[in-house]
Jmol script that loads the backbone (N, CA, C; Angstrom):
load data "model"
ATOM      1  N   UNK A   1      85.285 120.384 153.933  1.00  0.00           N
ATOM      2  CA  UNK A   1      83.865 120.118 153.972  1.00  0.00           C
ATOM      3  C   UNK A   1      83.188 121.049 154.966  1.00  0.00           C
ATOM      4  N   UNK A   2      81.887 121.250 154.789  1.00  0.00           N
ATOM      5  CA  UNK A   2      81.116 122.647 155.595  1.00  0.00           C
ATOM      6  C   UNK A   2      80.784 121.452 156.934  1.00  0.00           C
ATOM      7  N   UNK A   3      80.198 121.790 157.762  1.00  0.00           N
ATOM      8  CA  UNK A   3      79.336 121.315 158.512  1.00  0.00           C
ATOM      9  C   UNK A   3      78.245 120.317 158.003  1.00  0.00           C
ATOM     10  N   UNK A   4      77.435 121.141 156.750  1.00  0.00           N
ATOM     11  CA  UNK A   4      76.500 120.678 156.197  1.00  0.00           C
ATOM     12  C   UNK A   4      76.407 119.317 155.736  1.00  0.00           C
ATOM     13  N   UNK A   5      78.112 119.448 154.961  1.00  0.00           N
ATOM     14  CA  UNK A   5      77.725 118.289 154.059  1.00  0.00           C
ATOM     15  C   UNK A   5      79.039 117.327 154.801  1.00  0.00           C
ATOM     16  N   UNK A   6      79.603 117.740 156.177  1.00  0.00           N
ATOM     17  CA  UNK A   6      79.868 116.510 157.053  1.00  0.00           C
ATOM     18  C   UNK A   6      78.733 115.636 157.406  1.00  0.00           C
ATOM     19  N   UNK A   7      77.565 116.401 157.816  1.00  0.00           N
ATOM     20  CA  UNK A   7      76.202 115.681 158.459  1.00  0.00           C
ATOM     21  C   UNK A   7      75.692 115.203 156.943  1.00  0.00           C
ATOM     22  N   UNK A   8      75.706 115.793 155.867  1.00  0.00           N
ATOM     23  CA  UNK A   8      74.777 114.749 154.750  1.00  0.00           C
ATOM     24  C   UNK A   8      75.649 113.779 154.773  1.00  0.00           C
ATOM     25  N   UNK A   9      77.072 113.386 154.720  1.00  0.00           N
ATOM     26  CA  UNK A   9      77.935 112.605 154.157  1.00  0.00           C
ATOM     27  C   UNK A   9      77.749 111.323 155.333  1.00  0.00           C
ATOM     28  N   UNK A  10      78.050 111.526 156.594  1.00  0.00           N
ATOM     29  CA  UNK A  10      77.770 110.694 157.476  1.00  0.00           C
ATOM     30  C   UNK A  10      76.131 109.964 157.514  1.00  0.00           C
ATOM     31  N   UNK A  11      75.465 110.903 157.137  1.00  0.00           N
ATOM     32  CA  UNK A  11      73.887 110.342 157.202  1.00  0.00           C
ATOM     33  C   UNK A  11      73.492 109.194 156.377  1.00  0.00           C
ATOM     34  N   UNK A  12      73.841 109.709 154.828  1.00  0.00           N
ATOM     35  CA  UNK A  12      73.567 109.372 153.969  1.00  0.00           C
ATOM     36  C   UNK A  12      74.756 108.133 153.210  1.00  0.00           C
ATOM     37  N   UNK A  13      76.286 108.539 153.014  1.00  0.00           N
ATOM     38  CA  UNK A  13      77.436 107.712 152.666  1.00  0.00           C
ATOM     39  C   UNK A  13      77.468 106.498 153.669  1.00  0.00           C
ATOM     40  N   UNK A  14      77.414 107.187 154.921  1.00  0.00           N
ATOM     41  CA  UNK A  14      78.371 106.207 156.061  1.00  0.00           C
ATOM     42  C   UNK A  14      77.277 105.044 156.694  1.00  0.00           C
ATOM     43  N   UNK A  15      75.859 105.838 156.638  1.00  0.00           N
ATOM     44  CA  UNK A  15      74.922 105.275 157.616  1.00  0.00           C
ATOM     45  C   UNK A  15      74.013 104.948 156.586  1.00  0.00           C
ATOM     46  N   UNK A  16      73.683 105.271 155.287  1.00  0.00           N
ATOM     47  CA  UNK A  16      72.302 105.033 155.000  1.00  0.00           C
ATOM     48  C   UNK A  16      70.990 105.249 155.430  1.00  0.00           C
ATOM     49  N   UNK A  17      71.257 106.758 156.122  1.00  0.00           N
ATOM     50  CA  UNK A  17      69.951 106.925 156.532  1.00  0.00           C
ATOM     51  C   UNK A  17      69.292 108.386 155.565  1.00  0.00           C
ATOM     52  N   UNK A  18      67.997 108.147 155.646  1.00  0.00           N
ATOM     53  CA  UNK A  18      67.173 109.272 155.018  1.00  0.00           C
ATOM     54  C   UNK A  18      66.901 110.499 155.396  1.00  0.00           C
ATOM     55  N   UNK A  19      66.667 111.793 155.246  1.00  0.00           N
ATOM     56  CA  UNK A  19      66.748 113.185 156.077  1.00  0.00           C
ATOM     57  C   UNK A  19      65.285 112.508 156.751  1.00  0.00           C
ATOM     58  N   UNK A  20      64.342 112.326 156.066  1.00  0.00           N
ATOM     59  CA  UNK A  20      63.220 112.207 156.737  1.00  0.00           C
ATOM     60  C   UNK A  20      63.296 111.084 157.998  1.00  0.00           C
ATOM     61  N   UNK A  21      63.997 110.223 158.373  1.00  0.00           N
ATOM     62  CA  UNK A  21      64.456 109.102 159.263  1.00  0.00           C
ATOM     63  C   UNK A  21      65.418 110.140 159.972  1.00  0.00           C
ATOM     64  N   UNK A  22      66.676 110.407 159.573  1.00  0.00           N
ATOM     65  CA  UNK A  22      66.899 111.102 160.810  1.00  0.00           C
ATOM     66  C   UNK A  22      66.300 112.462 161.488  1.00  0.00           C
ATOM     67  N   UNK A  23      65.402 113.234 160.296  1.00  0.00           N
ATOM     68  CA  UNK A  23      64.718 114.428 161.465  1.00  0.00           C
ATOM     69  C   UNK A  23      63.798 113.465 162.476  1.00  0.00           C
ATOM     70  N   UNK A  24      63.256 112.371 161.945  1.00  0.00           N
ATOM     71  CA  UNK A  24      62.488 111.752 163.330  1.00  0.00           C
ATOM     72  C   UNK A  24      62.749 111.264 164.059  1.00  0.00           C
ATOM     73  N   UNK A  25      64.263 111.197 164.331  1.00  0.00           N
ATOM     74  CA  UNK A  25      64.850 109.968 165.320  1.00  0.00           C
ATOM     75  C   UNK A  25      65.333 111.612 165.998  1.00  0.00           C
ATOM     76  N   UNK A  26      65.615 112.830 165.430  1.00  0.00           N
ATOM     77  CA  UNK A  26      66.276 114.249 166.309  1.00  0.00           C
ATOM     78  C   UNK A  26      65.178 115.289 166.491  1.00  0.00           C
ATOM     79  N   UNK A  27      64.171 114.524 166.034  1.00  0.00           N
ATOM     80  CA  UNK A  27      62.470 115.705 166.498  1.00  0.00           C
ATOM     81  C   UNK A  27      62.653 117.040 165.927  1.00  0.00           C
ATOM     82  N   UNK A  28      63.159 116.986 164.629  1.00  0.00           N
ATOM     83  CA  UNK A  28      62.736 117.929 163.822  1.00  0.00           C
ATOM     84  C   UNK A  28      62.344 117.707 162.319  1.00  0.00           C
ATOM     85  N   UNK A  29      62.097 118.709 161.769  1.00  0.00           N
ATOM     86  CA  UNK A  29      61.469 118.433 160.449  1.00  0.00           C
ATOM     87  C   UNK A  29      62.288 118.218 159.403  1.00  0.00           C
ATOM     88  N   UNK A  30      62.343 117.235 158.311  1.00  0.00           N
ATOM     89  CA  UNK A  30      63.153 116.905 157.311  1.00  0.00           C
ATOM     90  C   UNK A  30      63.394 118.024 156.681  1.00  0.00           C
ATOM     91  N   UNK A  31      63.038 119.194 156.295  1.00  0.00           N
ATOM     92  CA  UNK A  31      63.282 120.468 155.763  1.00  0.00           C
ATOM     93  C   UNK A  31      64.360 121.218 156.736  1.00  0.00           C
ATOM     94  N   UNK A  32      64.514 120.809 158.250  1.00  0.00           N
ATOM     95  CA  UNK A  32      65.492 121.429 158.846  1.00  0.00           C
ATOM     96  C   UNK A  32      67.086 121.223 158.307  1.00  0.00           C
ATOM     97  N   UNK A  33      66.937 119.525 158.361  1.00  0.00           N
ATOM     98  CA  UNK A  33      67.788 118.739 157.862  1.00  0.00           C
ATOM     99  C   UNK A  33      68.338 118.947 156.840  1.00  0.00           C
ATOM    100  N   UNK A  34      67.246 119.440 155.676  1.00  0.00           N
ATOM    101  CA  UNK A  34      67.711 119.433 154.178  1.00  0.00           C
ATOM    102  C   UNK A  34      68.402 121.135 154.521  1.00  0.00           C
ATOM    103  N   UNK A  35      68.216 122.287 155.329  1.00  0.00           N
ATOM    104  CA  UNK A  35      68.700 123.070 155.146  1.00  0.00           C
ATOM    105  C   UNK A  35      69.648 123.336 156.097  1.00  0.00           C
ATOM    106  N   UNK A  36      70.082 122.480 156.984  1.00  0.00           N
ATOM    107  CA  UNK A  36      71.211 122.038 157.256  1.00  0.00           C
ATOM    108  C   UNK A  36      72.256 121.607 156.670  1.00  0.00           C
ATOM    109  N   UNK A  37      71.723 120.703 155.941  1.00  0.00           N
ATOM    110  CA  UNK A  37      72.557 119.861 155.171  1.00  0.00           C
ATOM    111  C   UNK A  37      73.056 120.333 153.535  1.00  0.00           C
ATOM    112  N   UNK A  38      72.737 122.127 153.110  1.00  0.00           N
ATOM    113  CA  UNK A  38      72.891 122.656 152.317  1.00  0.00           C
ATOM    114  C   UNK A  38      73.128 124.148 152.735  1.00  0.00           C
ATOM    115  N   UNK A  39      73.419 124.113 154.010  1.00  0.00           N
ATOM    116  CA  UNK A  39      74.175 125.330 154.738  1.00  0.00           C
ATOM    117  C   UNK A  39      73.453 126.319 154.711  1.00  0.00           C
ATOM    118  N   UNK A  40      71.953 126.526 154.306  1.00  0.00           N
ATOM    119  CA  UNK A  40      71.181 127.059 154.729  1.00  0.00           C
ATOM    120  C   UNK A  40      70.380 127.937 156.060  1.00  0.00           C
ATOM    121  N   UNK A  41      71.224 127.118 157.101  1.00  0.00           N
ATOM    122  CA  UNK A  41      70.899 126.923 158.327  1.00  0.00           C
ATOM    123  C   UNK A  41      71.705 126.367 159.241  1.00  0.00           C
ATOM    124  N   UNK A  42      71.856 126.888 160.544  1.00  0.00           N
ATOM    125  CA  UNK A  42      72.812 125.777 161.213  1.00  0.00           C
ATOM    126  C   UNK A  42      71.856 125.521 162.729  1.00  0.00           C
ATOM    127  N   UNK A  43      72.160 124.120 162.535  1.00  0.00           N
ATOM    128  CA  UNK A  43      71.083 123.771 163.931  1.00  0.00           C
ATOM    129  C   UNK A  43      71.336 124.448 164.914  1.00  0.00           C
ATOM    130  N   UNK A  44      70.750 124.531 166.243  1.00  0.00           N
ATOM    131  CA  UNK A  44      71.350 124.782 167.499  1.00  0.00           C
ATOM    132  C   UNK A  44      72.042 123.602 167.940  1.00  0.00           C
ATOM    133  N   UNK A  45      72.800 124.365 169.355  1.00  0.00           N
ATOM    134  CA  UNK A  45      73.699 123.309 170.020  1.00  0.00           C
ATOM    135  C   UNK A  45      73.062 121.953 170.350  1.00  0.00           C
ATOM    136  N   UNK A  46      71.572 122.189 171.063  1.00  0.00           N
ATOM    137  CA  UNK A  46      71.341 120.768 171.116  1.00  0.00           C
ATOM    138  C   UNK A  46      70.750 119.736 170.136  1.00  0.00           C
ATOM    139  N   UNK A  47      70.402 120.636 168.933  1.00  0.00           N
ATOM    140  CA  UNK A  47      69.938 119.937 167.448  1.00  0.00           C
ATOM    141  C   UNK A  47      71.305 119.225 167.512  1.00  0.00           C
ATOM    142  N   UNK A  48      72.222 119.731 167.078  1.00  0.00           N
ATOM    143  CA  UNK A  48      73.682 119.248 166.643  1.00  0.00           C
ATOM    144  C   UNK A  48      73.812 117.857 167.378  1.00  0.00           C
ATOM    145  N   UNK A  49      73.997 118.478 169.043  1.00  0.00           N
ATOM    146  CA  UNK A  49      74.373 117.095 169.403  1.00  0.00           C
ATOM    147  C   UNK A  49      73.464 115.776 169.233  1.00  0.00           C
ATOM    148  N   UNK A  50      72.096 116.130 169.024  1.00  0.00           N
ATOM    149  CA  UNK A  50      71.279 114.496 168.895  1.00  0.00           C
ATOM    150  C   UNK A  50      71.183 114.066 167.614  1.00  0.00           C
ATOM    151  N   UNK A  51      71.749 114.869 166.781  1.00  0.00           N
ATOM    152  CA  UNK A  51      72.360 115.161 164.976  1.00  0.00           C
ATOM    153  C   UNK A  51      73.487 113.664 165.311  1.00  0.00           C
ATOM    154  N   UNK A  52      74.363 114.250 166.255  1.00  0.00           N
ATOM    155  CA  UNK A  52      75.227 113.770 166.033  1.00  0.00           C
ATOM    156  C   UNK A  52      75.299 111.944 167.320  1.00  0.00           C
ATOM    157  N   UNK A  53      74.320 112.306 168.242  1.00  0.00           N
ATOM    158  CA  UNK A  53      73.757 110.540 168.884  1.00  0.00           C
ATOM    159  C   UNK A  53      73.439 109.908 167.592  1.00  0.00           C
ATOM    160  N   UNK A  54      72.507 110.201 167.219  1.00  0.00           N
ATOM    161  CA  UNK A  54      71.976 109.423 166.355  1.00  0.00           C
ATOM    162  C   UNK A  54      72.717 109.025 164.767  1.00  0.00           C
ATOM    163  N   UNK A  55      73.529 109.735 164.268  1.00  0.00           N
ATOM    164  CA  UNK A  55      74.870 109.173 163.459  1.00  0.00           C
ATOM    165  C   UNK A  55      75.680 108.580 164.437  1.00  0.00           C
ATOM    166  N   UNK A  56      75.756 108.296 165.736  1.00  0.00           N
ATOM    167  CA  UNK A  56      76.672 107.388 166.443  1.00  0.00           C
ATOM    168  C   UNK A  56      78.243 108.269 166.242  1.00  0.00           C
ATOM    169  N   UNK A  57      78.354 109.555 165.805  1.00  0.00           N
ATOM    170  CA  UNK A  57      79.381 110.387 166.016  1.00  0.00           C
ATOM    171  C   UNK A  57      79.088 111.325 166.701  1.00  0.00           C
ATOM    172  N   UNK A  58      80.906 111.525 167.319  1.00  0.00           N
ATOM    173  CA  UNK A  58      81.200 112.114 168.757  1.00  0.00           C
ATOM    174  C   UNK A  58      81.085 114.088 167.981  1.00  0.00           C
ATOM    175  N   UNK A  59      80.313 114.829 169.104  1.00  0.00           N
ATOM    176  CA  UNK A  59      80.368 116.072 167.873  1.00  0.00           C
ATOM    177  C   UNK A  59      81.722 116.821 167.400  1.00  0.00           C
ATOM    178  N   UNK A  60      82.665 116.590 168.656  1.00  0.00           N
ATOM    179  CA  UNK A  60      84.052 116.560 167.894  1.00  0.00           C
ATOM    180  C   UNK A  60      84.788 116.370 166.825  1.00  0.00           C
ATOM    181  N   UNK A  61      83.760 114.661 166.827  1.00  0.00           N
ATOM    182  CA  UNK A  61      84.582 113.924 165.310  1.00  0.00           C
ATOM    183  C   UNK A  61      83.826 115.252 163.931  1.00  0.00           C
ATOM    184  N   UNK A  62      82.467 115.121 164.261  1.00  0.00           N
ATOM    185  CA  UNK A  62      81.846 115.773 163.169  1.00  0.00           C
ATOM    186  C   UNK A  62      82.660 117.561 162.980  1.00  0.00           C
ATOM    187  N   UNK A  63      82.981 117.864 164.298  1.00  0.00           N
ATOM    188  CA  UNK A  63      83.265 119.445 163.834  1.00  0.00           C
ATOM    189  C   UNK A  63      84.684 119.190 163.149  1.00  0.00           C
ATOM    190  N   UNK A  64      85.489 118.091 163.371  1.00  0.00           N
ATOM    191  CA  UNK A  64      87.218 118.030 163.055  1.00  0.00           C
ATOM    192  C   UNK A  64      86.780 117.590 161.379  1.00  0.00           C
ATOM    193  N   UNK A  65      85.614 116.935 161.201  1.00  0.00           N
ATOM    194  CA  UNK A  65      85.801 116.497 160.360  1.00  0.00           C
ATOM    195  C   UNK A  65      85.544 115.176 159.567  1.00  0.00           C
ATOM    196  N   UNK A  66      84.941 114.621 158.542  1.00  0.00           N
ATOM    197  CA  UNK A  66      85.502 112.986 158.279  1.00  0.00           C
ATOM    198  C   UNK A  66      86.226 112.424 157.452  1.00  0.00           C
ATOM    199  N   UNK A  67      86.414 111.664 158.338  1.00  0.00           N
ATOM    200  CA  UNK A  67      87.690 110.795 156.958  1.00  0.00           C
ATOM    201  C   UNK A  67      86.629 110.184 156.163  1.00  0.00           C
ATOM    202  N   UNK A  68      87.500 110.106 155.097  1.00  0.00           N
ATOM    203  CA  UNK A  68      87.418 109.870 153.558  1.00  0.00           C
ATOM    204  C   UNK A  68      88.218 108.310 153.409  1.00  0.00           C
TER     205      UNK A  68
END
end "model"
wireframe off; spacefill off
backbone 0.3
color backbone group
């Protein structure tokens, strides 16, 4: 899995949350998200990590990976 679609899979599979809900809970725009989340783009370091507060995953877990 890319980066991308670790963060859609956790957002969306694990959490039920919306791009537009989590760009506002990480103060960016749902279009960041969507081109994040289609490898378009890769956040910066501190996008990532409040990417990854706010899925309640460690950015470790997200860079190693998720279980299935």
């Amino acid at each position: 899995m890319t980066l991308g679609e670790k963060i859609k899979f956790v957002r969306w599979i694990t959490k039920g949350i919306t791009q537009t809900k989590l760009s506002q809970m990480v103060n960016v725009t749902s279009v960041a998200i969507h081109n994040y989340e289609n490898d378009k783009s890769m956040p910066s370091l501190p996008v990532f990590v409040a990417i990854c507060d706010a899925l309640n995953v460690s950015p470790n877990e997200m860079l190693q990976g998720v279980e299935l």
